[in-house]
C-alpha positions as CSV (number, residue, x, y, z in Angstrom):
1,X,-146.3,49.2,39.3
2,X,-144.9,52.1,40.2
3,X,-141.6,53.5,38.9
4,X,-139.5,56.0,41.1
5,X,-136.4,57.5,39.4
6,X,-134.2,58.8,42.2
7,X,-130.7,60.2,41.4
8,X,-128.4,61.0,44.7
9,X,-125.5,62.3,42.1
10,X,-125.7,63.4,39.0
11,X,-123.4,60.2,37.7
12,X,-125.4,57.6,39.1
13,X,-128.5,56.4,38.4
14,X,-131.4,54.3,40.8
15,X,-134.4,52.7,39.7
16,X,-136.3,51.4,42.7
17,X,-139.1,49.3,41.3
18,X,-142.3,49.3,43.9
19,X,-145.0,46.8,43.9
20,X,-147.9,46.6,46.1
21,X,-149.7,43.5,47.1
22,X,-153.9,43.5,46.3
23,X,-154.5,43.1,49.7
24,X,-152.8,45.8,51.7
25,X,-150.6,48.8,51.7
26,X,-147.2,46.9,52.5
27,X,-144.5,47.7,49.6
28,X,-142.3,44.8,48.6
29,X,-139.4,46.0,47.3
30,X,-138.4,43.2,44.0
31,X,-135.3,44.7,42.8
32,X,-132.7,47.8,43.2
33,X,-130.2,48.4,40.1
34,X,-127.4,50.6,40.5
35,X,-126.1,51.6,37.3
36,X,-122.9,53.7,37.8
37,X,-122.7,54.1,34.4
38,X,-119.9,51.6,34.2
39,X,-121.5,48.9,32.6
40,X,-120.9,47.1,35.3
41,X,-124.1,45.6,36.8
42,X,-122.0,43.9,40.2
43,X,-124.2,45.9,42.3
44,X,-128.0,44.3,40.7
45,X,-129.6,43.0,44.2
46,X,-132.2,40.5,44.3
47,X,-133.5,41.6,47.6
48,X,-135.7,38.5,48.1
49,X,-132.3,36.8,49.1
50,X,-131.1,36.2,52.7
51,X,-127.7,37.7,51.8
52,X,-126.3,39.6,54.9
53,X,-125.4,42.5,53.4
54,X,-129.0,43.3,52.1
55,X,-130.1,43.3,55.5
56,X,-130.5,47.2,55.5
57,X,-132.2,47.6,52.7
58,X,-134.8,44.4,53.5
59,X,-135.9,46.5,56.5
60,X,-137.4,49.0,54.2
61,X,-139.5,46.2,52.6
62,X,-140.8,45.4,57.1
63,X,-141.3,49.3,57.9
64,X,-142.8,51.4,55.6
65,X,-146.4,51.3,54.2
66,X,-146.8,52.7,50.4
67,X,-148.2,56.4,51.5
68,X,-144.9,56.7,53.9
69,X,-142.5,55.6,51.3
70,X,-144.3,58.0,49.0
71,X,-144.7,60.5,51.1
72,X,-141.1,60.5,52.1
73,X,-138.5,60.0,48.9
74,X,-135.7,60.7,51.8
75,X,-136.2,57.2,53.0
76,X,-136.1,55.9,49.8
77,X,-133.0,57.9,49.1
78,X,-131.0,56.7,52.6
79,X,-131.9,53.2,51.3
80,X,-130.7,52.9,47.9
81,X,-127.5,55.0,49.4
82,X,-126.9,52.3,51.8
83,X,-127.4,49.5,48.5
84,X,-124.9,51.5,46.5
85,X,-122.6,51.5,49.6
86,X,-123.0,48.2,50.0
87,X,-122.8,47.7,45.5
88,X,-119.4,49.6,45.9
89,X,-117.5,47.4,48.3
90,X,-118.6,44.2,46.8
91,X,-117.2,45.6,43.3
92,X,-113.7,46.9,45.2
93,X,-113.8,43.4,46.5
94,X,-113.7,41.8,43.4
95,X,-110.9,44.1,42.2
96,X,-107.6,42.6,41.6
97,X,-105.7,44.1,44.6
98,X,-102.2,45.9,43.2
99,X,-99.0,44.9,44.4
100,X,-95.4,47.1,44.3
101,X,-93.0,45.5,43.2
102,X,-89.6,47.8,43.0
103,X,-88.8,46.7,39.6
104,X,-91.3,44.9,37.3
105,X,-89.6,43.1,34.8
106,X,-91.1,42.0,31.2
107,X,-90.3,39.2,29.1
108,X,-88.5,36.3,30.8
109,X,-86.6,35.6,28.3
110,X,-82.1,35.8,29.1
111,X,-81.8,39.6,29.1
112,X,-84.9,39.0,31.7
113,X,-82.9,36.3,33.7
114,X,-79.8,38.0,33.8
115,X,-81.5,40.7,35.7
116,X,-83.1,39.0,38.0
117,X,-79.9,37.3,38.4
118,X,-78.5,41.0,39.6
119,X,-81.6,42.4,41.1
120,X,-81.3,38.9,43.7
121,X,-78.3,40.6,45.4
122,X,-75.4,39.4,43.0
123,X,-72.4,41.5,42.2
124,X,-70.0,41.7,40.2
125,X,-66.6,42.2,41.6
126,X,-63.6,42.9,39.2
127,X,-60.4,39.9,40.3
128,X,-57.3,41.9,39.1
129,X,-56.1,39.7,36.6
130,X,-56.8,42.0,33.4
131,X,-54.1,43.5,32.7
132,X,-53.1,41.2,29.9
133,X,-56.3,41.5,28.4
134,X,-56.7,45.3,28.5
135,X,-54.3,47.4,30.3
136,X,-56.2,50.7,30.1
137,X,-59.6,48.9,31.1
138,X,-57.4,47.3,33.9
139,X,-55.9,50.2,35.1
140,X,-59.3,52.5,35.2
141,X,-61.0,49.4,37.3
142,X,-58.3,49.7,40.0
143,X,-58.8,53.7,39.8
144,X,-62.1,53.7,39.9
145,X,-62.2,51.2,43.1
146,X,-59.7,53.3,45.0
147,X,-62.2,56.1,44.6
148,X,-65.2,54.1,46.4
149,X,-65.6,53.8,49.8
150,X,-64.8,50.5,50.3
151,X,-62.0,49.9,47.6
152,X,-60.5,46.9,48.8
153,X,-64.4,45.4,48.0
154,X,-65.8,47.6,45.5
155,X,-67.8,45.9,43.0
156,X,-68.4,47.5,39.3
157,X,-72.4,48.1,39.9
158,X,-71.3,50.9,42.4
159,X,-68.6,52.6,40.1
160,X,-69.0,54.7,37.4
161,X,-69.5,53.1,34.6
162,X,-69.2,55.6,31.6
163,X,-65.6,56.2,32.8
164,X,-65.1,52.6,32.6
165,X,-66.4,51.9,29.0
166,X,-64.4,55.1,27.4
167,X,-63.0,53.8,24.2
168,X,-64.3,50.1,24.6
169,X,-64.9,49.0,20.7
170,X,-66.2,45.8,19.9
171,X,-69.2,44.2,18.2
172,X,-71.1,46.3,20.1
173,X,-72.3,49.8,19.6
174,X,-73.6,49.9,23.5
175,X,-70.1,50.9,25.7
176,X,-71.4,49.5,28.8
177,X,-72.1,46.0,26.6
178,X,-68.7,46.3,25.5
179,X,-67.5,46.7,28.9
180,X,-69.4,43.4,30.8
181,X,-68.6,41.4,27.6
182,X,-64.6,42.4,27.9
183,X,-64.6,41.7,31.7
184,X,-67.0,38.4,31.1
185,X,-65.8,37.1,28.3
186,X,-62.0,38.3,27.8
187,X,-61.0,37.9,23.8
188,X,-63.8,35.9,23.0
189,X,-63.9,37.9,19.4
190,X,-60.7,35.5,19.1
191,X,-62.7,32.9,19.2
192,X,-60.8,32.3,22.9
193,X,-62.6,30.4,26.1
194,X,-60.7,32.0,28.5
195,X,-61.9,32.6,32.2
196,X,-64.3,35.7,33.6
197,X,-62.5,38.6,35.2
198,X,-65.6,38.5,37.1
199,X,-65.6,37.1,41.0
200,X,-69.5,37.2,42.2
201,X,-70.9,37.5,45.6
202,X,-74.5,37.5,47.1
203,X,-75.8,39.8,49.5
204,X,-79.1,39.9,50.4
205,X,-78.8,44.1,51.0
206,X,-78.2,44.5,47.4
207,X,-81.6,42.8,46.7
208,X,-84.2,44.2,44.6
209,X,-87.5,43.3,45.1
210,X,-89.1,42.6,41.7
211,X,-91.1,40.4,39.6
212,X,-90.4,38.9,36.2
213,X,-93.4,38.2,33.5
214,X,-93.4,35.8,30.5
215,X,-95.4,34.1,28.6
216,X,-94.0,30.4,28.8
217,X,-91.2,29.3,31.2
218,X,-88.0,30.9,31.2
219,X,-86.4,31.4,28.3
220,X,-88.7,33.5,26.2
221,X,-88.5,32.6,22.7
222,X,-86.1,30.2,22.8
223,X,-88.8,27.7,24.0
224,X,-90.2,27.9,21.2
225,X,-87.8,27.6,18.6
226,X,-87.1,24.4,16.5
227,X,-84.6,22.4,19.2
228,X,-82.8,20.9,16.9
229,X,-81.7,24.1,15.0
230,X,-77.7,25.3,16.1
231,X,-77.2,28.4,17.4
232,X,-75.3,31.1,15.2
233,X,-73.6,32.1,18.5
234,X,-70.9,29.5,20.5
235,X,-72.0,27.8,23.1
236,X,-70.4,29.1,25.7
237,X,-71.7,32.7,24.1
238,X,-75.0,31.4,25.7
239,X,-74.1,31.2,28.9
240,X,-75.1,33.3,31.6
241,X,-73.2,34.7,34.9
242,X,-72.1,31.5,37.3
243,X,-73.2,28.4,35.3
244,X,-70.3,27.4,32.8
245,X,-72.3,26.2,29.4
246,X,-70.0,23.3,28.7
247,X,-70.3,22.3,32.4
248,X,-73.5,22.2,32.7
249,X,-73.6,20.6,29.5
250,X,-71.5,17.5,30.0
251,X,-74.0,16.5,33.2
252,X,-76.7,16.2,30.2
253,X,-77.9,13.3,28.2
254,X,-76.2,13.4,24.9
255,X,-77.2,15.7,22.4
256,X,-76.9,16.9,19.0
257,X,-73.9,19.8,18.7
258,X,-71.6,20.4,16.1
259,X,-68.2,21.8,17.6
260,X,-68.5,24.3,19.0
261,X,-72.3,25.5,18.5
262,X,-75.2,24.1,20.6
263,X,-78.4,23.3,19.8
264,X,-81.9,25.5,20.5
265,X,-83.0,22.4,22.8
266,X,-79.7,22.6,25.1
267,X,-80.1,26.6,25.2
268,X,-83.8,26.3,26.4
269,X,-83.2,23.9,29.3
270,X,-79.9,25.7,30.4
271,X,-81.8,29.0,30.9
272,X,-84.9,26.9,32.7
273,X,-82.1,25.1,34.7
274,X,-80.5,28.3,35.4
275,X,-83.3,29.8,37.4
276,X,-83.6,26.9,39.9
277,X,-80.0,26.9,40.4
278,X,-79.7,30.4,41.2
279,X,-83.1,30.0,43.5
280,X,-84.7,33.1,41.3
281,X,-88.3,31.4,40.5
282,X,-89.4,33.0,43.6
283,X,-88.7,36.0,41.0
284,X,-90.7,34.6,37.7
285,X,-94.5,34.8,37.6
286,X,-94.9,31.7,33.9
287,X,-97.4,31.6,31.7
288,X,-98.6,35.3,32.1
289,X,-100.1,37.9,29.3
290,X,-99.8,41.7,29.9
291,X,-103.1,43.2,29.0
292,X,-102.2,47.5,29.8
293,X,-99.6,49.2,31.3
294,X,-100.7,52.6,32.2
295,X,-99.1,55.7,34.4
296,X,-100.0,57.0,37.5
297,X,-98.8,60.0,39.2
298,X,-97.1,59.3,42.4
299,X,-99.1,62.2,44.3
300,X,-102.1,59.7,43.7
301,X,-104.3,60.1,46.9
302,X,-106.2,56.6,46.4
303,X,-102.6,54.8,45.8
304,X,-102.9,53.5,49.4
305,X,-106.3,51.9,48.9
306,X,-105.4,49.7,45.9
307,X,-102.3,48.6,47.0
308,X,-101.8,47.0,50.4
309,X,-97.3,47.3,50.2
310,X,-97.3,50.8,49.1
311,X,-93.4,52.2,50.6
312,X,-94.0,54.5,53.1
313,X,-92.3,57.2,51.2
314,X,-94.7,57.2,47.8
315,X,-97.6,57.2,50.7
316,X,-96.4,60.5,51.9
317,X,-95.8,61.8,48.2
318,X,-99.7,62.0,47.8
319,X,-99.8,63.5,51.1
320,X,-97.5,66.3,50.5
321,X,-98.6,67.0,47.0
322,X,-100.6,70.1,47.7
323,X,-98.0,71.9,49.8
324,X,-94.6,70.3,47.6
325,X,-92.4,72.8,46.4
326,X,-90.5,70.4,43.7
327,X,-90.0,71.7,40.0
328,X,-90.9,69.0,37.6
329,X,-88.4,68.0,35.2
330,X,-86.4,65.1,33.6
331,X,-83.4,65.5,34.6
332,X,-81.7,63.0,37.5
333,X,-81.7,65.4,40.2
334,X,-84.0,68.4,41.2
335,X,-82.8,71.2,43.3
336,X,-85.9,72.3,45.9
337,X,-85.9,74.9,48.7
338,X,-88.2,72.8,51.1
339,X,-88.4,73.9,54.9
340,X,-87.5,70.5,56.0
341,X,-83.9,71.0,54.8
342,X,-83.8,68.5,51.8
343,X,-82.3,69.3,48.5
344,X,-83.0,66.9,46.6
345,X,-85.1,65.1,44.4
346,X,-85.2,62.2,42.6
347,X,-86.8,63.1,39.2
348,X,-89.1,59.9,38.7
349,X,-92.7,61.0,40.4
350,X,-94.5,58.0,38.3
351,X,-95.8,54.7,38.9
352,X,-96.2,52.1,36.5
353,X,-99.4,50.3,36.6
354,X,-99.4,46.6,35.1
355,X,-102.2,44.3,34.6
356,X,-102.7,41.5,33.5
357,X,-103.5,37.5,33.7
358,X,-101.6,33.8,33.9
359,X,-103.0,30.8,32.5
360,X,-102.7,27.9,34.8
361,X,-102.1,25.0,32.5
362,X,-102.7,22.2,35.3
363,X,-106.7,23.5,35.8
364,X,-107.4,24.2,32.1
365,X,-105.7,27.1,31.2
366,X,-108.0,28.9,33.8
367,X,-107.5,32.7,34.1
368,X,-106.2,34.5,37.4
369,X,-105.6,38.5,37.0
370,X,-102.6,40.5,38.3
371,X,-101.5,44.0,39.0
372,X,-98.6,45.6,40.1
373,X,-97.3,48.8,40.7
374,X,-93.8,50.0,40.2
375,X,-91.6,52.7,39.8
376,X,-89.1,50.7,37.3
377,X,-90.6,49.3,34.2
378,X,-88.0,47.4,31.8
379,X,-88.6,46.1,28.7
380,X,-87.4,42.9,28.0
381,X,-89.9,41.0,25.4
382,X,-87.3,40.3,22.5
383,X,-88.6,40.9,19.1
384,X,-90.4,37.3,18.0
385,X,-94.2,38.7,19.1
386,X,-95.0,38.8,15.8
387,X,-94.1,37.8,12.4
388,X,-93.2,40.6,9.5
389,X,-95.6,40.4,6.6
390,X,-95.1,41.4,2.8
391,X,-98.5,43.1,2.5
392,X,-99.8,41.5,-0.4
393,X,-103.0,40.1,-1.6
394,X,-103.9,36.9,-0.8
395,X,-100.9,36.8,1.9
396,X,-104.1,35.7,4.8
397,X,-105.1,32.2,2.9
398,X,-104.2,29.2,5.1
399,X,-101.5,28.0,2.8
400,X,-99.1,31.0,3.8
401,X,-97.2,30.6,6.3
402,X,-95.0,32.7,8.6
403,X,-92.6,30.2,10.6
404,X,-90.1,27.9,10.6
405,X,-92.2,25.5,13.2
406,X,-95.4,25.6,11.1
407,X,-93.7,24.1,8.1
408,X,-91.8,21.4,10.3
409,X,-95.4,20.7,11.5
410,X,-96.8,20.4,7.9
411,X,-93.6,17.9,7.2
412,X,-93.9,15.7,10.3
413,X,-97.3,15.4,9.6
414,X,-97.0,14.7,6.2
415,X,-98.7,17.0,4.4
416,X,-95.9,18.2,2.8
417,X,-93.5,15.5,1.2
418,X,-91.0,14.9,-2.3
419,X,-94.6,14.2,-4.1
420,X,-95.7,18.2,-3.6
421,X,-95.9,20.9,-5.6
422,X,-93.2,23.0,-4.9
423,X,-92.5,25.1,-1.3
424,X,-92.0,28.9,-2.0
425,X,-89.6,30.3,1.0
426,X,-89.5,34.1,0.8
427,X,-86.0,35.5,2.6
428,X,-82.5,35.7,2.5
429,X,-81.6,35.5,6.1
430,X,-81.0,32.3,8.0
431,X,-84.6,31.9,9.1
432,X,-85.3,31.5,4.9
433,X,-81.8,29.3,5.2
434,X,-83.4,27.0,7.9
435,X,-86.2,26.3,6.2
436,X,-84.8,25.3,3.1
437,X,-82.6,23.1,4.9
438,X,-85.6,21.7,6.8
439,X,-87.1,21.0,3.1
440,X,-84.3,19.6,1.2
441,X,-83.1,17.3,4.2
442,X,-86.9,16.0,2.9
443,X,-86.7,15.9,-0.4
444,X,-89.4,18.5,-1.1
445,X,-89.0,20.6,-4.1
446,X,-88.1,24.2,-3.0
447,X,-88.8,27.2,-4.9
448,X,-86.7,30.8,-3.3
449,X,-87.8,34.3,-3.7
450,X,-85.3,36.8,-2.3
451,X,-84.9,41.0,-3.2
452,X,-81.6,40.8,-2.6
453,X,-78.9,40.0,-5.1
454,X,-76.7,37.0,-4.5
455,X,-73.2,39.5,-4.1
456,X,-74.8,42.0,-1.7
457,X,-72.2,42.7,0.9
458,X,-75.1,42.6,3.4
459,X,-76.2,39.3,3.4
460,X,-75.7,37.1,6.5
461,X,-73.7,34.7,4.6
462,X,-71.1,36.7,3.7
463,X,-71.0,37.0,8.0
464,X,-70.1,33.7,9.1
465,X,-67.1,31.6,8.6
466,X,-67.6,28.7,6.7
467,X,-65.4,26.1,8.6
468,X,-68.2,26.9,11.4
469,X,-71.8,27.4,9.6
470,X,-71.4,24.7,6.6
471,X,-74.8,24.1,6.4
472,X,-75.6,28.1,6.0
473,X,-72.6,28.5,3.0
474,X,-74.4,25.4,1.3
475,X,-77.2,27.2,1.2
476,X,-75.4,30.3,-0.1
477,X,-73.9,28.2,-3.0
478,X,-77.4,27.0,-4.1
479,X,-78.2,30.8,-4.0
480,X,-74.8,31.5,-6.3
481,X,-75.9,28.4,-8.6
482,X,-79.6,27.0,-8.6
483,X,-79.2,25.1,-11.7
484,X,-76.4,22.7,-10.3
485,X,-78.8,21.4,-7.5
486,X,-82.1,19.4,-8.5
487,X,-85.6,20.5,-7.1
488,X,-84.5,24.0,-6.3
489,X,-85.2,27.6,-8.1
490,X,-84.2,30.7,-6.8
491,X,-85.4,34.1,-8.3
492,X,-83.1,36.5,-6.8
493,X,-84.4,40.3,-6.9
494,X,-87.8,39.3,-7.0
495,X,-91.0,39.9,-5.0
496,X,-94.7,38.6,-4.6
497,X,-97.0,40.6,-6.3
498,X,-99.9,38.3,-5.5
499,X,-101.0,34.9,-3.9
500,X,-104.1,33.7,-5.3
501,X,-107.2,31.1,-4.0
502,X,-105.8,28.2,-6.6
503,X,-102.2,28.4,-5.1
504,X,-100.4,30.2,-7.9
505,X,-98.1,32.9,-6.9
506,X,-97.2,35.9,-8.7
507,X,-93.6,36.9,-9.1
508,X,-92.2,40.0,-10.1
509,X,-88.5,40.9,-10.8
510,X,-86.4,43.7,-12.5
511,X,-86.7,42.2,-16.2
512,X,-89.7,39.5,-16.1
513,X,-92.6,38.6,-14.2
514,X,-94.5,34.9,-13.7
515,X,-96.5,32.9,-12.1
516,X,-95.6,29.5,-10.2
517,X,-97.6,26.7,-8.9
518,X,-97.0,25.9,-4.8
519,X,-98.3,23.9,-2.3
520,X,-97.3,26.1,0.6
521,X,-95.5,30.0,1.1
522,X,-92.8,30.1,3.9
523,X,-92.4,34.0,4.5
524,X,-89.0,34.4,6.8
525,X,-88.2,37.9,6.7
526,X,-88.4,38.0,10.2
527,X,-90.2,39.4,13.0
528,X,-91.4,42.8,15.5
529,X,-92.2,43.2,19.5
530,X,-95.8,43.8,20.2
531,X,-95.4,46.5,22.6
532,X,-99.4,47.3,22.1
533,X,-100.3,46.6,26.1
534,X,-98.4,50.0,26.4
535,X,-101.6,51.6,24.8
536,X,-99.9,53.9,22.7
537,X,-96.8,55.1,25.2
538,X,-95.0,53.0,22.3
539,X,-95.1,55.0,19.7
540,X,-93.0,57.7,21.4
541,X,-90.3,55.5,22.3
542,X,-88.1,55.0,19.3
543,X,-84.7,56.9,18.2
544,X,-87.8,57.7,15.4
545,X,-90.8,59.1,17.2
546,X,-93.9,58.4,15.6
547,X,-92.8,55.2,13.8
548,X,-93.2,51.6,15.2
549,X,-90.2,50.0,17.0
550,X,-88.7,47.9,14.8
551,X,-85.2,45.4,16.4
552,X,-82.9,46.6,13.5
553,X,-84.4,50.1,12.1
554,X,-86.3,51.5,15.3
555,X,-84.9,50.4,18.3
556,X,-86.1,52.1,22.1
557,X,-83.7,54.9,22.2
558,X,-82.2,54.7,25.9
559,X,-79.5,56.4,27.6
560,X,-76.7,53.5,27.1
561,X,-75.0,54.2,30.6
562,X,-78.7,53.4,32.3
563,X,-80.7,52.0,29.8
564,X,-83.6,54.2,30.8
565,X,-85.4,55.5,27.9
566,X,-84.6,59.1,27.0
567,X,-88.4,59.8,26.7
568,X,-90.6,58.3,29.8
569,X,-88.7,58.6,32.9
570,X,-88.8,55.1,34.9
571,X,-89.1,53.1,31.8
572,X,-86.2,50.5,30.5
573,X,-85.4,47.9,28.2
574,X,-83.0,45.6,27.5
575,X,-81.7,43.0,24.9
576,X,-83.0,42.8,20.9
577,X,-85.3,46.4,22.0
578,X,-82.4,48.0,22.2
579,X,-80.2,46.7,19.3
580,X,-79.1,43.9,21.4
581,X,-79.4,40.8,19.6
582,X,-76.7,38.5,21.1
583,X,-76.8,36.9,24.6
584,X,-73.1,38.0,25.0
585,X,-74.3,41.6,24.7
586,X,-77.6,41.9,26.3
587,X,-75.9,41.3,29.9
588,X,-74.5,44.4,29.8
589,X,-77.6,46.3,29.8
590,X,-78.6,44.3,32.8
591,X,-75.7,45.6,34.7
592,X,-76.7,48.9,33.3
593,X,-80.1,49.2,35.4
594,X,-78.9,47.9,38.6
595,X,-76.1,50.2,38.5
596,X,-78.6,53.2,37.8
597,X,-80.5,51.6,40.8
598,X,-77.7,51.3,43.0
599,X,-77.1,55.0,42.3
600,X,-80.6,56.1,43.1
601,X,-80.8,54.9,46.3
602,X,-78.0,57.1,47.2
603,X,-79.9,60.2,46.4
604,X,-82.1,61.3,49.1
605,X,-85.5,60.8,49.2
C-alpha cells in the first residue's frame, strides 16, 4: 500500500490511496477523500461505482501502469482536480438554493398579518368624514392629499406621515400608532364602535413581494394560548383591516364571550380565517424555525450564484463595486458625483440572509431547509419565546412550572385536584390571575407569592374597570383579604429563596421567612423574545445597548415614523418588540414600513 499525499492548494487536502494487484503493474485506485477542511465528507468517492460522474477519474484506474502514475504526480494531480471539481458541484447541489424575497417577514403572528395585509397591494385611503372626530387630524389629511400628485386619490401610505401624527396623544407612545388607531378606530378610548375613516382598495402595483415565517399557523401565540381565557382587549379591538370581528363572529358556532370581550379560541380562528379571506397564504410559509440570520454586503460577487431571482439592480451592485464612488453612511440619502449623472443613493447596501427549516406535520414532522435573501428584515416574533425565570435553586425540578397551559394539563389530567397539597402561583399580573382562577374554579388549594404590595398603583388591577374584568377584581379582593376566602394564602412582598427535591419551598419576606409544602410552582411573571437566530446582531438593538431586549424595559429602539431600527440599517420590527402590546396599536407600525417602502422606491436607484 502506498500512500501519496498531494495538495493542489494549500486549504485542501488529497489522499489518493494506491494498491497494486500481486500479479501485475495495473493500479486500482479504492478510494479518493477530499477533505476541504469543512468537515464535510460529500465529496468521499467510492470509485468502484458506475456513478457517471466518476467516469474521469475511473479512466486513471484503465491507463496508467504503477511506474507512470509514479513517475508522473501531474496525472495524479489533474485527476484528483477533476474529483474535487466533480466533489464541489455535487455539495453546491445539495445546498439550499436562496430566494429574494423584497421583504422577509418574521413571526406570523397579527402585527405579521397586518403587514402582509399591506405589503399584498392594500391601501389605505382617508373617506372625509373626520372632522367630528378630530378636526385638526381632519384638516392636515385633506392638506396633505392636495399636496400629492394625485389628491383626488391619495392614500395615507404615500403622505407624510410625521406631519400627520403631530400632537396625536393616546394610549400610545408611538405617533404613527396613534394616528392608524384614530383613523381605524375613531373614539374607541370611549369605549365607542363607531365606523373606520378608512376606505381600502387593492392594486396589484403596490404589491410587495415578501414572505411571512411562523412557527404554527397564523396567529402566533395566540394559538397557543388557553381558548377559553377572555381577552383583556374588546372584541372588536382584535380585529384587523376589512373583516368586522362581530361579523365575522355571528357566522360562528356559538361560543363563550362575556359582553363585550372574546375568547382566545375566537381570536385564533379569526386571524387563521383572515388570511384565506384576504387570499394572503400565498404569503405565509407555517410551521417554520429560523436557525441564523446573517448580513451580506450587497457588492457580494457570488450573490448571483446562490440565488437564482437576484433584481437586476443588486447584480450590478457587485459589479460596480470596485469602480463605485458612493460614501457609506446611515443616513436615507447619499449624495455621489458618479459619471452616469445619478445623485443619489439609497443608504441600505445590505442583504439579509435567512435560513432556516419547516416541519411538515402530514410526513412526520420531516425537515425541509430554506433561505432567503432580502433587503427588508422586520421583526415580528411577539415576546412569548420564552418564559421569565426567578433564578433560584431548585427552579429546574419537574414540579416547577412556567405556564398557564402546563397547569391546565396537570388539572385535566388529574394530577392535580381539591385532595393536593397546595399549588404555589408566583405573580401579580393576570397570567398569576388566570391561574388562580383556573385552580379555584377546581377546588385546589392555592398558595400566592407576589413582591408587590396589594396598594401599589402599578398593579394591573388597579387598570381595568371592574363592571368589565369581574373575574380579575375577584382575584384582587382575595389579594386585599386572603383570610375571608377558604384554601387560599397570599404572602404579599415575598420571594422564593429556594425550591427543594421533597417539594418544600422557601419563602422570604420583609419581616419573616418559611417554608411551605406544594405539590406544584406556577411561576407567571411573564415572558422574553428569543431573538438568538440573529447570532448576536441582538444585543445591539435595544434603546439599552448591550442588554437583552426585554417587551417592557428594553424594547428594539426604531425610528417611530419607519419603524427601521436606528442601529442596523434594513432591519424592522413591529408589535410587543417595540412596546406594542395591543392589536389596536401594532397596525400602526405596519403602515409605518410600507409607507417607508413606498418612499424608497421613489428614490433613484
Amino acid at each position: 500500500m502506498v500512500a501519496i499525499p498531494l495538495c493542489p492548494q494549500p486549504a485542501v487536502d488529497v489522499v489518493v490511496t494506491l494498491q497494486t494487484a500481486a500479479s501485475n503493474d495495473t493500479v486500482t485506485v479504492l478510494d479518493v477523500n477530499i477533505d476541504d477542511g469543512s468537515g464535510d465528507n460529500a465529496s468521499h468517492h467510492d470509485l468502484d461505482s458506475q456513478d457517471e460522474e466518476n467516469n474521469d477519474i475511473t479512466d486513471l484506474e484503465a491507463n496508467h501502469g504503477l511506474a507512470d502514475l509514479l513517475s508522473d504526480p501531474d496525472n495524479i494531480l489533474e485527476s484528483c482536480n477533476k474529483c474535487m471539481s466533480n466533489g464541489k458541484s455535487r455539495r453546491a447541489s445539495l445546498t439550499t438554493p436562496s430566494v429574494y424575497k423584497d421583504v422577509v417577514v418574521v413571526g406570523n403572528g397579527p402585527s405579521g398579518i397586518v403587514l402582509s395585509y399591506f405589503l399584498a397591494g392594500n391601501w389605505p385611503y382617508y373617506n372625509g368624514c373626520g372632522e367630528s372626530i378630530n378636526e385638526m387630524l381632519h384638516y392636515r389629511l385633506l392638506a396633505a392629499s392636495s399636496a400629492t400628485k394625485n389628491p383626488q386619490n391619495s392614500s395615507i401610505v404615500e403622505q407624510d406621515l410625521r406631519f400627520l401624527a403631530q400632537g396625536l396623544e393616546g394610549r400610545s407612545t408611538n405617533p404613527v400608532a396613534l394616528l392608524f388607531d384614530i383613523l381605524n378606530h375613531p373614539d374607541a378610548d370611549l369605549g365607542l364602535e363607531l365606523p373606520s375613516l378608512l376606505e381600502w382598495q387593492n392594486n396589484p402595483k403596490h404589491a410587495v413581494e415578501h414572505v411571512v415565517l411562523g412557527k404554527g399557523p397564523p396567529g402566533g401565540a395566540w394559538q397557543l394560548m388557553d381558548g377559553n381565557v377572555l381577552t383583556i382587549s374588546l372584541g372588536c379591538w382584535m380585529e384587523l383591516p376589512q373583516m368586522n370581528f362581530r361579523e365575522w363572529e355571528a357566522t360562528q358556532e356559538a361560543r363563550c364571550v362575556r359582553d363585550s370581550r372574546a375568547s382566545v379560541a375566537s381570536v385564533a380562528q379569526y386571524y387563521c380565517d383572515y388570511v384565506l379571506a384576504h387570499r394572503l397564504e400565498q404569503y405565509f410559509v407555517s410551521n417554520s424555525e429560523i436557525t441564523e440570520v446573517t448580513r451580506i454586503p450587497c457588492s457580494s460577487a457570488g450573490l448571483p450564484t446562490i440565488c437564482d431571482n437576484l433584481p437586476a439592480d443588486l447584480q450590478l451592485d457587485a459589479a460596480e463595486e470596485p469602480t463605485r464612488k458612493v460614501r457609506r453612511h446611515t443616513i436615507s440619502e447619499i449624495p455621489v458625483n458618479s459619471q452616469n449623472g445619478r445623485e443619489l443613493r439609497k443608504r441600505n447596501r445590505t442583504l439579509w440572509h435567512v435560513k432556516g427549516y419547516t416541519r411538515d406535520p402530514a410526513n412526520g414532522g420531516r425537515k425541509k431547509d430554506f433561505s432567503y435573501l432580502t433587503k427588508h428584515l422586520v421583526l415580528a416574533t411577539g415576546s412569548s419565546d420564552s418564559p421569565n425565570i426567578l433564578n433560584v435553586p431548585g427552579e429546574h425540578l419537574d414540579f416547577v412550572l412556567h405556564s398557564l397551559k402546563h397547569l391546565e394539563q396537570l388539572i385535566t389530567s388529574g394530577q392535580l385536584n381539591q385532595d393536593s397539597d397546595p399549588v404555589l402561583i408566583v405573580g401579580a399580573g393576570l397570567s398569576a390571575a388566570d391561574a388562580i382562577i383556573a385552580a379555584r374554579f377546581h377546588s385546589i388549594p392555592v398558595i400566592h407569592v407576589f413582591r408587590r404590595t396589594v396598594d401599589d398603583k402599578n398593579l394591573i388591577f388597579k387598570q381595568l374597570p371592574e363592571n368589565m374584568y369581574p373575574e380579575y377584581h375577584k382575584v384582587y379582593q382575595m389579594m386585599q383579604d386572603p383570610s375571608s376566602y377558604d384554601e387560599y394564602k397570599a404572602f404579599e412582598q415575598h420571594v422564593i429563596a429556594e425550591i427543594r427535591p421533597d417539594r418544600r419551598v422557601k419563602l422570604m419576606g420583609p419581616l419573616s421567612c418559611g417554608v411551605v409544602k406544594v405539590s406544584h410552582i406556577v411561576i407567571c411573571i411573564g415572558s422574553h423574545p428569543d431573538l438568538s437566530f440573529l447570532r448576536g446582531i441582538e444585543r445591539n438593538l435595544g434603546v439599552h445597548p448591550g442588554l437583552p431586549i426585554d417587551c417592557k424595559r428594553n424594547p428594539i429602539a426604531i425610528d417611530v415614523s419607519t419603524h427601521e431600527s436606528v442601529r442596523e440599517p434594513g432591519l424592522f420590527a413591529v408589535g410587543p418588540l417595540v412596546g406594542e402590546n395591543f392589536v389596536r396599536f401594532l397596525q400602526g407600525g405596519a403602515l409605518a414600513i410600507t409607507n417607508h417602502l413606498n418612499q424608497s422606491k421613489k428614490l433613484p436607484c
